[in-house]
N, C-alpha and C positions, 0 to 999 in steps of 0.2 A: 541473348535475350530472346524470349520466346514472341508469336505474333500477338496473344492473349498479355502477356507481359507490355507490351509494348502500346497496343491499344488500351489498357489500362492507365498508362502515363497521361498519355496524352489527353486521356479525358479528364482525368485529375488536376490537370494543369489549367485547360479551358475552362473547370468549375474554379479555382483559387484565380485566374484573371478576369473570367464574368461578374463575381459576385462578392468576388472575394473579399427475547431477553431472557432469559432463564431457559430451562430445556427444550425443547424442541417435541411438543405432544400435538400430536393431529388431535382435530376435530372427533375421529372413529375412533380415536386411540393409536392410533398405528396401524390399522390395519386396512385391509381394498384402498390403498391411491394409487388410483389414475392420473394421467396426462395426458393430456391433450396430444396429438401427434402434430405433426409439422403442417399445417394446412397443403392442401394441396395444389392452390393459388402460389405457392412461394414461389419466388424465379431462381429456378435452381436448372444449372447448367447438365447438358447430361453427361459431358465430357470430368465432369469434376466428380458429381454426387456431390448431396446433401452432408457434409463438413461439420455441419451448427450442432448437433448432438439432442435439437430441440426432440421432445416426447421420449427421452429415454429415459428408464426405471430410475436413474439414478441423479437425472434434475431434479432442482430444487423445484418447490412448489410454490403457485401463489396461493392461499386462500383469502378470503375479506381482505382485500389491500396486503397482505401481512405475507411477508416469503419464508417457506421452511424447510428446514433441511433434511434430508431423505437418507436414512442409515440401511444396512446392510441386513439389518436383523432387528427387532424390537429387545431395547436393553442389551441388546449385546456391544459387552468393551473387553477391553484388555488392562490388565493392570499395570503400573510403572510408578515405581518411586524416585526422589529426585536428591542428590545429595549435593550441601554446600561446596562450594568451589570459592567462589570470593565474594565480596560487598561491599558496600561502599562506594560505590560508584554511581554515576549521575544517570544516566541513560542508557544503558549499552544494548546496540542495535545488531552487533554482530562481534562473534568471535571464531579466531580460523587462525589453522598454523602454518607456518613459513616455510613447509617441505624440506629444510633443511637439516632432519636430523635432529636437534637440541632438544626437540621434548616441548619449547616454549607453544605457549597459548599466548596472542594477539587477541585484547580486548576494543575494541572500536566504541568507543564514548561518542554520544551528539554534540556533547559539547563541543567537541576539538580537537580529543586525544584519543592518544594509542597505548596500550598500557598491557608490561605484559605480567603474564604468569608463567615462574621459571618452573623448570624441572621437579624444582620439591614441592611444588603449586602454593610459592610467595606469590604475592602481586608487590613488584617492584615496584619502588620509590618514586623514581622519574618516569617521564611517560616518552616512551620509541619514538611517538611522535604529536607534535603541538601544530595546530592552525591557528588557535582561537587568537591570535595578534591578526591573521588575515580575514577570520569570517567576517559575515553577518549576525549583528546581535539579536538572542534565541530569545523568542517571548517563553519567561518560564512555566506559564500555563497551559501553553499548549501550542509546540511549532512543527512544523514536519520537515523543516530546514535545519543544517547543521551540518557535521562530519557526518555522511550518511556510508562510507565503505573505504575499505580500502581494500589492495588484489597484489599477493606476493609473485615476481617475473615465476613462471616454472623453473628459471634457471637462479633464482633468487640466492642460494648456497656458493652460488660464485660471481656473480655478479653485484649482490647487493643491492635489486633495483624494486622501488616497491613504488603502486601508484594508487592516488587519492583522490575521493571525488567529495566536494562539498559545497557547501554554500557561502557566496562573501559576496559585499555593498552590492549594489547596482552597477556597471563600469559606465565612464563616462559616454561609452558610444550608441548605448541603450535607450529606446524610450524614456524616457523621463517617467511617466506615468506607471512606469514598469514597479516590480517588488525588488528582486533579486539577480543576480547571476549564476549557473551554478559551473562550478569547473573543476576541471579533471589536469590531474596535475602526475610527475614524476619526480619521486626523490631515491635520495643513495643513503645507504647507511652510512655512519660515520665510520671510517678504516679503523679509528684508535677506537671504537668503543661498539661494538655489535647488537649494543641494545641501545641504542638512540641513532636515531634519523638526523642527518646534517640538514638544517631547516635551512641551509642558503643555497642548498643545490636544487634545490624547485624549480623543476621546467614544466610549463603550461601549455600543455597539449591541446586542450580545449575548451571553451566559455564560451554560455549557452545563456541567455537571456530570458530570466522568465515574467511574463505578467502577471502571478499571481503566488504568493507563496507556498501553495497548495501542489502537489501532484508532482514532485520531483526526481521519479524515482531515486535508488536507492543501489542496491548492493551491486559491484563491478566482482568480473570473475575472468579468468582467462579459461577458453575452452580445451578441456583434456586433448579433443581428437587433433587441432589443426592451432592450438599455441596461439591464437590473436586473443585479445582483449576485448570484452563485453560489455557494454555502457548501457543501460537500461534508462530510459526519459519519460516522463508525465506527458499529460498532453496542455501541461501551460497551466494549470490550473482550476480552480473555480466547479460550478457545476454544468452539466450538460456538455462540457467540451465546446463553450459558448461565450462572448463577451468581449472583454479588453483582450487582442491577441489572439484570438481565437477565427479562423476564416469561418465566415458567412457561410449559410447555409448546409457545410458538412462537416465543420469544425476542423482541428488540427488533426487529429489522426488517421482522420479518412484524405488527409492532404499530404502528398506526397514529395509538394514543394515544400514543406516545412517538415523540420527537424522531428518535431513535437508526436508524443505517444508513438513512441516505436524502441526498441533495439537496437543500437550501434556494435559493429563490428570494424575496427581496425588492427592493422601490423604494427605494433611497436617495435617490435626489428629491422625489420626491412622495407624503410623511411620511402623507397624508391620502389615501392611494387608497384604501382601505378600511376600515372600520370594524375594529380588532383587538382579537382576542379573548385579553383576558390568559389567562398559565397560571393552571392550577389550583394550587389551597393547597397545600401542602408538595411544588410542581414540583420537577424538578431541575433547573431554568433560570430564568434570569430576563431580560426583554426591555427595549427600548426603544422597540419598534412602540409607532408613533402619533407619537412625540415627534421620532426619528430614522429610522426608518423606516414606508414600506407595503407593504401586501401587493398586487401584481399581482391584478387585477380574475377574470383567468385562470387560479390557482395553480387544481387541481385538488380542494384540500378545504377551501376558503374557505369554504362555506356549514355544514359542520359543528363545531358548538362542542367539539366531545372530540378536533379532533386539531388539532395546531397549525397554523395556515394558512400556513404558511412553508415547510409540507414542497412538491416538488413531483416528485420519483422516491424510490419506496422499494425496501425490498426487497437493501440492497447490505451487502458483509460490512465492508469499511474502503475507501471508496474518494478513495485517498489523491491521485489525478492525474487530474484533468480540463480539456479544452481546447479549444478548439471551433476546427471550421475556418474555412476562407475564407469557405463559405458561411452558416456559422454553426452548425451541428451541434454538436452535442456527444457531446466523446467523453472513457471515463471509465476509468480502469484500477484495478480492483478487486482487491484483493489476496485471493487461495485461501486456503485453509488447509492440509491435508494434501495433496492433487493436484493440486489445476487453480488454474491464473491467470485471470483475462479480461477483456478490452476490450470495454465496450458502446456501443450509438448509445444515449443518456441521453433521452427523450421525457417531457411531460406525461403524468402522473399513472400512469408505469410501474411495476411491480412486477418487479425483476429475480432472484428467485426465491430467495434465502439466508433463511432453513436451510434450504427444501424441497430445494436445489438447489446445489451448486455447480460453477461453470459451467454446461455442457449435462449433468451427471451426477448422476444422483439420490444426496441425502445424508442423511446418517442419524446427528445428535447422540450414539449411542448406542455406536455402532460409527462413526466416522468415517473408516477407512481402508478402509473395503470399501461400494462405491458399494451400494444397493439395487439386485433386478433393475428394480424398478417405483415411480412414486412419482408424484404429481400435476405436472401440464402446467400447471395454472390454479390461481390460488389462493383462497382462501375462498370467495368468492362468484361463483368463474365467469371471474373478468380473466386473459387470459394472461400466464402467467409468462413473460417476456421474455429467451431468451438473450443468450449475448455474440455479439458478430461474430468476436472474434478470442479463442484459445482456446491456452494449454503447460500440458505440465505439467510436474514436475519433474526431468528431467533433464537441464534444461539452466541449474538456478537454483531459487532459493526462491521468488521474488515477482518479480513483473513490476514494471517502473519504468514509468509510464506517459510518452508522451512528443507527439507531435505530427503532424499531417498537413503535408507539405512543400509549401511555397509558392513556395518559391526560386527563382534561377535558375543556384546554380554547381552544383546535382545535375540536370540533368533526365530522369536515368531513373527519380528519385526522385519526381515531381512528382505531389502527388495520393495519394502513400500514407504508411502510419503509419509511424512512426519511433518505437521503443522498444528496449527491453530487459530483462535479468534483471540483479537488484541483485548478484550472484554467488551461483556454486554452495553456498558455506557460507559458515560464519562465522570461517575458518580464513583465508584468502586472498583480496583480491579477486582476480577473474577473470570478470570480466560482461561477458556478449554481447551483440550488438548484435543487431536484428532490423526486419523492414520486414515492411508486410503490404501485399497488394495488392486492392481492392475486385472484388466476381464482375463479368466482360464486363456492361456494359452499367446498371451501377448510376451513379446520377445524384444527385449531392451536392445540387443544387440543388432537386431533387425530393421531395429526402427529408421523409417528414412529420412535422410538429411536436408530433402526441399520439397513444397508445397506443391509442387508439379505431380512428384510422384506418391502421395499421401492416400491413404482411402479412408473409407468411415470406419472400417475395423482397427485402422492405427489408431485412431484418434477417440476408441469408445471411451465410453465414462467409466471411474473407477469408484469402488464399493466405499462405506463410507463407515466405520466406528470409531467410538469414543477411545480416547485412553484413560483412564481414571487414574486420577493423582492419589494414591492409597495416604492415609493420614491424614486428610483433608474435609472439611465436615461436606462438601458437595463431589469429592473426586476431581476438582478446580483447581486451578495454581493460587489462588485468593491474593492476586495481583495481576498488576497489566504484563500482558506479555508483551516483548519489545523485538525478539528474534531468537536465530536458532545459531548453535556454529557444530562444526566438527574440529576433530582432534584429529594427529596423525597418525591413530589406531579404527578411524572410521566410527567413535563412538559419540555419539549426540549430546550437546548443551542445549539450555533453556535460558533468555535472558529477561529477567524482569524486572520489576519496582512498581509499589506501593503508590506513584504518581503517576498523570498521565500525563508529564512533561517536564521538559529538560530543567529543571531546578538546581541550580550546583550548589544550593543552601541547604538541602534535603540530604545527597548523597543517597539513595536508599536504593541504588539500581544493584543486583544480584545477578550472580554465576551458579547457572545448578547446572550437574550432570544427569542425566534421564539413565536409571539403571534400575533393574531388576527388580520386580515389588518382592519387600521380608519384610517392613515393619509399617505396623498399623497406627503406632504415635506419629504425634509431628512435635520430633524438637526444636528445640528454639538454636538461631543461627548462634553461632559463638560469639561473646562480645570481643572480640579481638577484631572491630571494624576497622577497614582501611579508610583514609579521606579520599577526598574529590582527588581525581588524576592530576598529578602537578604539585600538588599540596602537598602538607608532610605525612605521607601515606605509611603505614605501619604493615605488617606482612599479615594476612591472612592464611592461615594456614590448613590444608585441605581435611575436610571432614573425613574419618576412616572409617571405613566398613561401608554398606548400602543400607544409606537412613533415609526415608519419609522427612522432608523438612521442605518448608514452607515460610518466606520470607516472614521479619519480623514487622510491626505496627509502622517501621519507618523505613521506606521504599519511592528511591523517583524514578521515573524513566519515560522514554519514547518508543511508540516502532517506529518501522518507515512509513508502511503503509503510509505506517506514521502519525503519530499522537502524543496528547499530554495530559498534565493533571488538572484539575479544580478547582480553583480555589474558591474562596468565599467570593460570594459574586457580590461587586459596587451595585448602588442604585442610583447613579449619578443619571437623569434622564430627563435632559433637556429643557428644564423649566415646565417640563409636563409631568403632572401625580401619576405615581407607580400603579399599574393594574386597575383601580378602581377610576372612575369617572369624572369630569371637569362638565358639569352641566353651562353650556351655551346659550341656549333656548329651548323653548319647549320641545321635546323630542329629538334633540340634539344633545350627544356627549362625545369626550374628547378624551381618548383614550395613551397614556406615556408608556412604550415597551422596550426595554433594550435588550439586547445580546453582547454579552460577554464572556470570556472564557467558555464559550461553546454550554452556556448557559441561559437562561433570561432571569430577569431580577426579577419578575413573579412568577409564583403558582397560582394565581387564582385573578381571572378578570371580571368585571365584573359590570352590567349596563343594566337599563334599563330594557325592557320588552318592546321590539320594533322601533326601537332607536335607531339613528342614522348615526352611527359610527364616523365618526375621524378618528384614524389609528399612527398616532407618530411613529413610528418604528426606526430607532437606531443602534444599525449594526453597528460595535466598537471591536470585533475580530478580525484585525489587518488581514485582507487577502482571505480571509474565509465567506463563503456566502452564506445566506441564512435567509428566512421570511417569517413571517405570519401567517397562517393560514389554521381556518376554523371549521371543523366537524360536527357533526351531531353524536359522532361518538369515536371510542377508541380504534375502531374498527378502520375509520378515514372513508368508508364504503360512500359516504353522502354527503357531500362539501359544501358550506355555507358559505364562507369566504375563500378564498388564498391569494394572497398578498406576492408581489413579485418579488422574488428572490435578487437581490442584492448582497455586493460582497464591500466590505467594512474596511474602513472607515467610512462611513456612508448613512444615509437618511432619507428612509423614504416616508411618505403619506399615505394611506390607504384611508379608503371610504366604502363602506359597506353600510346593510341592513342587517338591524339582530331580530332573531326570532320570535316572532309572536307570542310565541307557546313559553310561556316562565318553564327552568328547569336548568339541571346541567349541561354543559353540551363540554366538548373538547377544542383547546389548539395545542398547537406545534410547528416546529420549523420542518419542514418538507426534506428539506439536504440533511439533516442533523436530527433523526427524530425522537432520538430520548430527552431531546429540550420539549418540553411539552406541558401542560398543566389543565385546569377545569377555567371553560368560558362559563360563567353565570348570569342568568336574565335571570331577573328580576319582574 
């Protein structure tokens, strides 16, 4: 451990005991944006350099409140058509094959299952593997918990060993006030039967405690170069990295004592690589290092007993999609919060900069929608805070689906760069974009280094950014939620989506396309030969021939990780207070009824009297989701007239404000979630 290393713990540790939508058009059109550069107040170490990627061509941009994303070229895309693979399925967040030869594709459903597609691309009957008798029950509107991954041993072909991460009850040693558990687990194939999972050989490697439903990462991977297993973790939930479970003042991720927003790295082999340091008494986890697993001789903070040796990047807000490439890199797609998305190179013992930071933009718990002018480069003790490479922001989606560096050979303009997209612009419609990013001239995959020590700004520049257009489609959109990516054992790229923006198993509408070649400029209709829900009496889907333009049909569920769900028609059950319009008390007094549900509110339209004195009941009903009230003079958000403290649901708060003199339209919306929004009216 280095002395910069070390002096970092320590001060980490004295903070957690002290205190503890549519396209993307500039303003000019596209043309002259500037940025800002790095101010030159920032405390940036000299021994590190400037890491955070702030004022490069290829950050996103703020203007008027609003974040946008920055492309390589004005209108310049690539084409790519998508052809059916399977359907019928509830969520599918990921699909990936077993290295074993067979050909088979491994479908990863949120519900709970694993489901595969044989060699002649049926999707078999039975599903490989079943949780859902162990989960947590998925709210079908919208969860980001579930079967979120599972990761084949490298030596899976002889061994039979395959490990699973999801979500189940709260366990009894948990906060009580907590949401969930999430835990990582190993099973074996069945000997007699090669496509199902013997569901009693479950050993539980690890369970993680979380207090908020929210922010649980997602996809587990074993690393190509050194064979350990990669756990990716939320930072607890909620917004700002703040609240129930969250330490004071720097939150979980910038805490080193706690599990929470970072990357796990363990040995499932060699149980004995290192001496493990149990959690402390009343953890919010509990392990099976030593027994089931070790910790890598190399993890970063192995030597010190106050943080868990398992971590080995922190620093991240939910980083629900990580993958590594050909050469073994790791790459990690970390869901923003109010502006910015981002894609990072993932390196030992990195600090990727949440809450100081999100993205390349200084951020600020307090006010989260208005970046800082100024704010630290390094964190605690000197380490550079480590930007993304790849950088949106919201107007062209909520959350980034993280997805994959292409390896193939039926794209090769594509060869060598990222492959992702936005989960869709709301939670109204899917409509999610596709995107590629391209590495700067002369960056070398192969070279890149393996710890944050020996990193510079030229590893870490930002990469160029265009569109893929979906040929067939009336916008070049998937006209659904996208939910993730997988690869096949030829390096050739999938797309996972549904027509919902959550786990529904009453829907089934979650789809398998293949991303292949643009030739046709229809979009046919899926085959009706759907399969059912995994587990159910599922019928075979059989693979679409030729390279066809198709594009899910009217009936589609699904999640990402990032993670999302669908819409439903939103209740107006709210509290013995009238919906949107006003309850007159006294004179110049009105009493205002707002709920959120399904990441919706039960009005569009409020409606007071002119320099009324507002009481605003607002009740959140989105378990574990947070939400507010807060009121604008316009869409813009430039000029605030209320905002209401964000609260996460089951919950009710009270707000009291002033309405504007001046009769006329104005604007509100929920701050954390802001395509809930609608028209504030005085009167």
């Amino acid at each position: 451990m280095t002395r910069v290393t070390a002096v970092m713990i320590s001060v980490l540790v004295l903070l957690a005991l002290a205190g503890v939508a549519g396209a993307g058009v500039y303003p000019d059109g596209g043309t002259g944006l500037t940025q800002t550069s790095a101010p030159e107040e920032e405390d940036i170490t000299a021994f590190a350099g400037n890491l955070t990627n702030a004022g490069s061509a290829y950050a996103a941009e703020l203007l008027n409140n609003t974040s946008f994303t920055r492309f390589a070229g004005e209108n310049e895309t690539i084409n790519v058509s998508l052809e059916l693979v399977a359907e019928g399925l509830v969520a599918p967040l990921m699909l990936t094959d077993a290295g074993d030869g067979t050909g088979r594709l491994f479908v990863v459903d949120q519900v709970g299952t694993v489901s595969i597609i044989d060699e002649n691309g049926t999707l078999i009957k039975e599903p490989f593997l079943d949780v859902r008798d162990r989960m947590v029950n998925l709210t079908p509107s919208f969860d980001e918990r579930g079967l979120l991954s599972i990761a084949f041993h490298p030596d899976f072909g002889e061994n039979g060993r395959v490990f699973a991460f999801y979500s189940t009850p709260l366990r009894e040693e948990a906060p009580d006030d907590w949401d969930c558990t999430n835990r990582l687990s190993e099973f074996k194939v069945d000997p007699a039967n090669p496509d199902q999972v013997n569901a009693t050989s479950e050993k539980i490697l690890m369970e993680i405690d979380k207090p908020q439903s929210t922010h649980n990462g997602g996809s587990i991977a074993f690393g190509p170069r050194d064979g350990y297993l990669y756990v990716p973790l939320g930072d607890g939930g909620a917004a700002n990295d703040n609240g129930t479970g969250h330490t004071p003042e720097i939150g979980n991720a910038q805490d080193l004592t706690k599990i929470y927003g970072s990357v796990l790295r363990i040995d499932v082999d060699n149980v004995t690589a290192r001496n493990v340091t149990e959690p402390l008494e009343n953890a919010t986890r509990t392990t099976a290092a030593g027994p089931l697993y070790g910790i890598p001789a190399d993890n970063p903070f192995v030597a010190n007993e106050s943080i868990p040796p398992e971590i080995y990047a922190y620093g991240l807000r939910n980083p629900a999609y990580i993958t590594f490439d050909a050469e073994g890199n790791l790459f990690v797609g970390d869901a923003g919060q109010n502006l910015f998305e981002e894609v990072s190179l993932v390196v030992n013992g990195g600090n990727y900069g949440w809450r100081l930071r999100e993205g390349t933009h200084c951020f600020d718990p307090e006010n989260p929608q208005t970046p800082p002018a100024t704010c630290p480069a390094n964190g605690s003790s000197g380490e550079p805070l480590i930007g993304p490479v790849i950088e949106g922001g919201h107007d062209l989606g909520v959350v980034f689906v993280g997805g994959r560096v292409y390896n193939g050979t039926a794209l090769p303009d594509l060869m060598g760069r990222y492959i992702f997209g936005y989960w869709s612009t709301g939670f109204g419609v899917g409509n999610a974009t596709l995107l590629v990013a391209t590495p700067p001239a002369g960056w070398n995959a192969s070279a890149f280094p393996d710890s944050a020590e020996n990193l510079t700004p030229e590893d870490v520049a930002m990469w160029s950014l265009q569109r893929l257009n979906v040929t067939g489609t009336p916008a070049g959109t998937l006209d659904a939620y996208l939910l993730g990516f997988g690869e096949d054992g030829e390096s050739e790229l999938y797309a996972l989506t549904s027509k919902d923006a959550g786990p529904d198993a009453a829907n089934a509408t979650g789809t398998v396309w293949k991303i292949v070649p643009a030739n046709v400029t229809e979009t046919p209709t899926p085959t009706a030969n759907v399969t059912m829900v995994p587990g159910a009496d599922m019928t075979a889907t059989p693979t679409v021939t030729g390279n066809v333009t198709v594009t899910p049909t009217e009936n589609v569920t699904a999640v990402p990780t990032a993670n999302v769900t669908t819409t439903p028609a939103v209740t107006t059950n709210v509290t013995a207070i009238p919906t949107g319009n006003v309850t007159p008390a006294a004179a110049g007094n009105v009493t205002v009824g707002v709920v959120a549900e399904a990441f919706a509110f039960n009005t569009s339209t409020i409606t007071v009297p002119a320099g009324a004195n507002v009481t605003m009941v607002f009740d959140n009903q989105d378990t574990g989701i947070p939400h507010n009230v807060a009121v604008y003079t316009d869409s813009s958000v430039a000029e605030e007239i209320f905002v209401g403290e964000i609260i996460d649901g089951p919950g009710q708060v009270t707000y009291t404000f002033t309405a504007p003199e001046e009769s006329g339209t104005y604007y509100f919306r929920c701050d954390v979630h802001p395509p809930m929004d609608g028209e504030f009216v005085v009167e």
